[in-house]
ZADO-1210 file (C-alpha; in nm, 4 decimals, padded with zeros to 6 digits):
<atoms>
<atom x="00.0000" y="00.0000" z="00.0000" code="UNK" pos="1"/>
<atom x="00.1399" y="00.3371" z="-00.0893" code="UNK" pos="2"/>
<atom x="00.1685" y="00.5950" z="00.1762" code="UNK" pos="3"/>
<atom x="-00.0733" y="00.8263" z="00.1428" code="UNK" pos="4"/>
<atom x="00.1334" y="01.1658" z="00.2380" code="UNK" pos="5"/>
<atom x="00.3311" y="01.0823" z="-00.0536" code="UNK" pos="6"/>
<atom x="00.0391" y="01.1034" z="-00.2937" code="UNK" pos="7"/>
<atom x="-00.0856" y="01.4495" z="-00.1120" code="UNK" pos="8"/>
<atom x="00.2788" y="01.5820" z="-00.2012" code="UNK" pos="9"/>
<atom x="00.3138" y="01.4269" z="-00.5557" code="UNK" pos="10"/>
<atom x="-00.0728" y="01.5993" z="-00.6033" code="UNK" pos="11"/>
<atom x="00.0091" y="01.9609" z="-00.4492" code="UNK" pos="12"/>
<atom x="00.3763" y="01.9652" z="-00.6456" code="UNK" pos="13"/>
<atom x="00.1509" y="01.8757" z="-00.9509" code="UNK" pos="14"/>
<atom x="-00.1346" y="02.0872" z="-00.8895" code="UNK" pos="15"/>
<atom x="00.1407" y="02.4494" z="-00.7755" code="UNK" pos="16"/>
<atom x="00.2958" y="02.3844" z="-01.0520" code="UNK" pos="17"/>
<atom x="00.0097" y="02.3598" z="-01.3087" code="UNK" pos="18"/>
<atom x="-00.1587" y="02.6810" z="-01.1638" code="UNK" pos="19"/>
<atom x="00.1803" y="02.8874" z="-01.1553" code="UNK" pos="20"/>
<atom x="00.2331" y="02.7565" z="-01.5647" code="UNK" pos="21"/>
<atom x="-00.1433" y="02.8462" z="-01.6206" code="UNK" pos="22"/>
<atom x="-00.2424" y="02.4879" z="-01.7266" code="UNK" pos="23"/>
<atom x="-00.6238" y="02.5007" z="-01.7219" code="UNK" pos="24"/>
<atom x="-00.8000" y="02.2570" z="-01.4901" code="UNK" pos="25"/>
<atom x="-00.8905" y="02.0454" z="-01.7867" code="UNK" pos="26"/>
<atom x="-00.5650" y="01.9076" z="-01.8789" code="UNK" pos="27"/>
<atom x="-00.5742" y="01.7416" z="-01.5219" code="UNK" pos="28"/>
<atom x="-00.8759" y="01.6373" z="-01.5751" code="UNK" pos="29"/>
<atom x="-00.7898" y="01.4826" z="-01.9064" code="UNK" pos="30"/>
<atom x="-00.4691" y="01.3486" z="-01.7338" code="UNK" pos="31"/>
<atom x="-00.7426" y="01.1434" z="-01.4892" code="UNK" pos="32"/>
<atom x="-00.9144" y="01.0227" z="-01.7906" code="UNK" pos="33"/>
<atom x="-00.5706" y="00.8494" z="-01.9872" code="UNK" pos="34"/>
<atom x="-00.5446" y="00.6148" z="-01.6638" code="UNK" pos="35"/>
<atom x="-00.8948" y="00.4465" z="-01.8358" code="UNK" pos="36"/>
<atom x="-00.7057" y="00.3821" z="-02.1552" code="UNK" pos="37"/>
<atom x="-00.6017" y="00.0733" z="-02.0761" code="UNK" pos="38"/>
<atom x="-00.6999" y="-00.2193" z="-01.8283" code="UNK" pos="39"/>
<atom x="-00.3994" y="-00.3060" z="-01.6476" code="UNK" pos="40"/>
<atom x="-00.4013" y="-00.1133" z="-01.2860" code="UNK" pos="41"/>
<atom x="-00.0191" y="-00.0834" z="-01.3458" code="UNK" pos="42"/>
<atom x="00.0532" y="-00.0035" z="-01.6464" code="UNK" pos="43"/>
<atom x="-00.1710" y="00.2856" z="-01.7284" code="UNK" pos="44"/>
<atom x="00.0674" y="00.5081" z="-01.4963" code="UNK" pos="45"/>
<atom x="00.3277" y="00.4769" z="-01.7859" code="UNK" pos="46"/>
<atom x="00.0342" y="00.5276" z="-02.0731" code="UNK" pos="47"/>
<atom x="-00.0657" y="00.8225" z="-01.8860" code="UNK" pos="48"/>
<atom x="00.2991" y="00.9697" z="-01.8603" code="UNK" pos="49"/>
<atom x="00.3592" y="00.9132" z="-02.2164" code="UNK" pos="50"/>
<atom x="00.0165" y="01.1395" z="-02.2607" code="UNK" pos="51"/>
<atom x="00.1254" y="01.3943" z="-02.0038" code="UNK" pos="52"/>
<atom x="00.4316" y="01.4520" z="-02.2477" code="UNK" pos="53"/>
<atom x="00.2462" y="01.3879" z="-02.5518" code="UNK" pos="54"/>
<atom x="-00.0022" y="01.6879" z="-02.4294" code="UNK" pos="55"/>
<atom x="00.3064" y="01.9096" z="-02.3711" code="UNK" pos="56"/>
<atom x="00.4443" y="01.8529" z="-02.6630" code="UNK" pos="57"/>
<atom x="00.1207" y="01.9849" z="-02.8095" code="UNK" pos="58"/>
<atom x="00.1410" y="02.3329" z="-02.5733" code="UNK" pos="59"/>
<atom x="-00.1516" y="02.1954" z="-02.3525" code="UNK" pos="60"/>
<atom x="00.0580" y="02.0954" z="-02.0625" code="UNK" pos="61"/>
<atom x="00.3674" y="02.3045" z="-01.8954" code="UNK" pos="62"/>
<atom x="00.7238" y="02.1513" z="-01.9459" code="UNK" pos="63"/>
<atom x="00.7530" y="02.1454" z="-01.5442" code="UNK" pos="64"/>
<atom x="00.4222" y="02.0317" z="-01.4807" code="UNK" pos="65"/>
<atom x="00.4962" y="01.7771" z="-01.7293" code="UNK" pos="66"/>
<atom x="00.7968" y="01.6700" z="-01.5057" code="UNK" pos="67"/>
<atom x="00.6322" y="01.6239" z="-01.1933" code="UNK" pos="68"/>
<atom x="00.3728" y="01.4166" z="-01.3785" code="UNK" pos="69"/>
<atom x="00.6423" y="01.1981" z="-01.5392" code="UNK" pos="70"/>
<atom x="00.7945" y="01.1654" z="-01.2155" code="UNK" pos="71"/>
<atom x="00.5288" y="01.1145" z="-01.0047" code="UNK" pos="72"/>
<atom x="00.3851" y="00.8563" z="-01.2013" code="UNK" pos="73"/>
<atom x="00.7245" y="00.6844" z="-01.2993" code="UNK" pos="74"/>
<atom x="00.7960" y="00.6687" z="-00.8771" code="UNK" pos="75"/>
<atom x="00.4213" y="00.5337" z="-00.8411" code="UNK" pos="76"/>
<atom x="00.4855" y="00.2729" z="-01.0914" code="UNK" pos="77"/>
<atom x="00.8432" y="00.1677" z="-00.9121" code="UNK" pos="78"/>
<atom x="00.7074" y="00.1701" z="-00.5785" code="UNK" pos="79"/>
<atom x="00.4097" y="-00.1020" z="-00.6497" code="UNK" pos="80"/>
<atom x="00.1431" y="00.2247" z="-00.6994" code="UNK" pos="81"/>
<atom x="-00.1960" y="00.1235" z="-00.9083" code="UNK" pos="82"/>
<atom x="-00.4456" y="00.3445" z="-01.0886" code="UNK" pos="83"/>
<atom x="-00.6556" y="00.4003" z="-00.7944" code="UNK" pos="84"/>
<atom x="-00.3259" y="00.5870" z="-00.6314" code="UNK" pos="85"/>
<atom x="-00.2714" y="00.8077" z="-00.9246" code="UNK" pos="86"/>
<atom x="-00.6319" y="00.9054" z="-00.9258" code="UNK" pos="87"/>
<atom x="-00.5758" y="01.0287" z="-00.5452" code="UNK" pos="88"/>
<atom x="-00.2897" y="01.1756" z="-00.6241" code="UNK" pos="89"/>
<atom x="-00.4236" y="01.3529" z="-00.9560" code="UNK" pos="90"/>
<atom x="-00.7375" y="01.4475" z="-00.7266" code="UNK" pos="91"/>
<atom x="-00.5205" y="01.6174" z="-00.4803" code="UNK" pos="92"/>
<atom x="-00.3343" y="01.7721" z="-00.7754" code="UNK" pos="93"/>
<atom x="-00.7178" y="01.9036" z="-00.8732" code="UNK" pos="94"/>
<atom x="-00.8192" y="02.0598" z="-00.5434" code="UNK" pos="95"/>
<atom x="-00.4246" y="02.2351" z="-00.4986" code="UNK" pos="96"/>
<atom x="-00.4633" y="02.4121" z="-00.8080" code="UNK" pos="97"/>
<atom x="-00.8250" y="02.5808" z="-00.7776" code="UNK" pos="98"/>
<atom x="-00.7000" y="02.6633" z="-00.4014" code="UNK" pos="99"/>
<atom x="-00.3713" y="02.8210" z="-00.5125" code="UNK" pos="100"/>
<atom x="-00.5297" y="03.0404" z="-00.8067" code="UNK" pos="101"/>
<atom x="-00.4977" y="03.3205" z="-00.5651" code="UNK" pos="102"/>
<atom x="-00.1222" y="03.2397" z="-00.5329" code="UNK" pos="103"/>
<atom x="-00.0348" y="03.1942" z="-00.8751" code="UNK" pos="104"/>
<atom x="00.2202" y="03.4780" z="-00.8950" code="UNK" pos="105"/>
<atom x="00.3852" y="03.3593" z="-00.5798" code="UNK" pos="106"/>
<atom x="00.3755" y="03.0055" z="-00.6967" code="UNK" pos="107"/>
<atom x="00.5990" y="03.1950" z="-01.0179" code="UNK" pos="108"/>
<atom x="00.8819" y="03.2601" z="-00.7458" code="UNK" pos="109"/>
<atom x="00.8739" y="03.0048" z="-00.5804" code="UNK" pos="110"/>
<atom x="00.8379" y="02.5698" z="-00.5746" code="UNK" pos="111"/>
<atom x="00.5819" y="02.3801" z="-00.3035" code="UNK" pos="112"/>
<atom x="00.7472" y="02.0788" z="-00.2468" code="UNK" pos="113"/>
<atom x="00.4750" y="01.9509" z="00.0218" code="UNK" pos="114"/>
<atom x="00.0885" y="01.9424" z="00.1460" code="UNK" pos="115"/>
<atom x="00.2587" y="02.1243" z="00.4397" code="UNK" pos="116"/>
<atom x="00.4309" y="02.4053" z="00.3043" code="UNK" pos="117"/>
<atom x="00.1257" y="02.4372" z="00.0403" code="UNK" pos="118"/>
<atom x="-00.0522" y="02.5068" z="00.3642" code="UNK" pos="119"/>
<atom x="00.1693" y="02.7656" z="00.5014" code="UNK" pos="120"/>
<atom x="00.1102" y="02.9307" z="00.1799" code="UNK" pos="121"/>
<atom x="-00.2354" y="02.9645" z="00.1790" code="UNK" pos="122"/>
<atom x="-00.2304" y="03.0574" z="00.5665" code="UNK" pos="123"/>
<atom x="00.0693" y="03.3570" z="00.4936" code="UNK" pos="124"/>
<atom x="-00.1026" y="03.7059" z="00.3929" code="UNK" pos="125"/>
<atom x="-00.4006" y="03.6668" z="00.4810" code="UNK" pos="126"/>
</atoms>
């Protein structure tokens, strides 16, 4: 069973990321979808990385957003992770980047590496 903190921090490293390159919400959303492609739990995490770059390669996804997906989902794969953990994590990628729209410039400067300091950066300013 994968740990579930790392999925939050995959998800909000994701989710930053994609607000601060002004990815819209779909492409995440699309990114969900490409786990269905196939039937194997497993190997969908690699389908869907080969989308994520496939989609930046068309301008639809941010080169560092396509990273962390790439990443994420290549670490998922290694560490046992099935589709049902990259939906979480994708999920939590979701709900980061409508809560950080009102960071995005900050999120510019600066890279979340964690649910906690994601946090903290909400909380600060306010």
């Amino acid at each position: 069973m994968i740990e579930e903190k790392l999925l939050l921090d995959w998800g909000t490293k994701i989710g930053a990321t994609a607000q601060a390159e002004n990815v819209e919400k779909h492409q995440l959303e699309i990114l969900i979808a490409s786990l269905e492609s196939i039937r194997d739990d497993r190997e969908c995490l690699l389908l869907t990385a080969a989308f994520a770059k496939k989609q930046s390669g068309r301008g639809l996804v941010g080169n560092q957003t396509t990273t962390k997906v790439i990443d994420a989902l290549g670490e998922l794969y290694k560490i046992g992770g099935n589709r049902e953990d990259a939906r979480k994590m994708f999920g939590v990628a979701k709900w980061v980047y409508e809560a950080s729209k009102e960071k995005k410039e900050l999120l510019r400067k600066m890279e979340v590496r964690s649910i906690e300091e994601f946090v903290g950066l909400l909380s600060a300013g306010k």
